[in-house]
N, C-alpha and C positions, 0 to 999 in steps of 0.2 A: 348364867346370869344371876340365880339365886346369892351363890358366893358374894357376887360384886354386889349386890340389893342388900345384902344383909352386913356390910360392911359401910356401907353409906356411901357409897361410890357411886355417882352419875355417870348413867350409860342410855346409849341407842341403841336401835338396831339400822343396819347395813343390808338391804336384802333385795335379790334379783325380782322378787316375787312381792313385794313390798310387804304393805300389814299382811297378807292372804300368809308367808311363809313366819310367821311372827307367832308363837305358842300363845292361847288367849290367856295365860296366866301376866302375861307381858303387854296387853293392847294399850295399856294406859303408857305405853314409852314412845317416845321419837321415832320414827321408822324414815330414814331415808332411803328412797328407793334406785338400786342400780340401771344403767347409769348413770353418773351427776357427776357433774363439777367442780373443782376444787371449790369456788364461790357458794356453790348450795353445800357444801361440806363443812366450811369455814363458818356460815350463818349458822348450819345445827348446833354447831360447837358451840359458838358464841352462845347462843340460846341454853343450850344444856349447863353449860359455866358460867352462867350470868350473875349466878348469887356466890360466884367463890370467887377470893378476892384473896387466898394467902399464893407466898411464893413459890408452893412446891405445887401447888392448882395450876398454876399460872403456866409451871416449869411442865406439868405433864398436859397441858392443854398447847404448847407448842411444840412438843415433842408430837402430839396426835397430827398434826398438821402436815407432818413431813411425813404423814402415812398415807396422804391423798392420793395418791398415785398410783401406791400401792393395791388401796380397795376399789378405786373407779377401775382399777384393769382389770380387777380379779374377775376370773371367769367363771366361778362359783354363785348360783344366783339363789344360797340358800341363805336364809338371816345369821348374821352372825354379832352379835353386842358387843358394841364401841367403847370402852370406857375409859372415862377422864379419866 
């Protein structure tokens, strides 16, 4: 997550354990917690991409979309950081 914070890339976290598995260097981020929704996935998105409005944002916040599937199944319930 450092990499991606220091790059100015907007990320969450994904976690089976919700904030509890979330390093406290990171509490101030999004934590959505396993299981959820493609609908409660699509809101965090939205919310985390709210202030980007260019085409290649736009292009990797719908590419993230078609990964819902992917992390609501995953059997892993440690945090792992989403980013746009």
């Amino acid at each position: 997550p450092a990499a991606i914070a220091d790059r100015g890339i907007p990320f969450m976290f994904c976690s089976g354990y919700g904030r509890l598995g979330i390093p406290d260097t990171w509490l101030d981020r999004r934590c959505v917690a396993k299981p959820f929704s493609a609908e409660q996935l699509s809101e965090a998105l939205s919310e985390l991409t709210s202030g980007l409005t260019t085409a290649a944002a736009l292009a990797r916040y719908s590419a993230l979309l078609h990964l819902t599937s992917a992390c609501s199944a995953s059997a892993s319930p440690t945090a792992a950081p989403l980013a746009v």
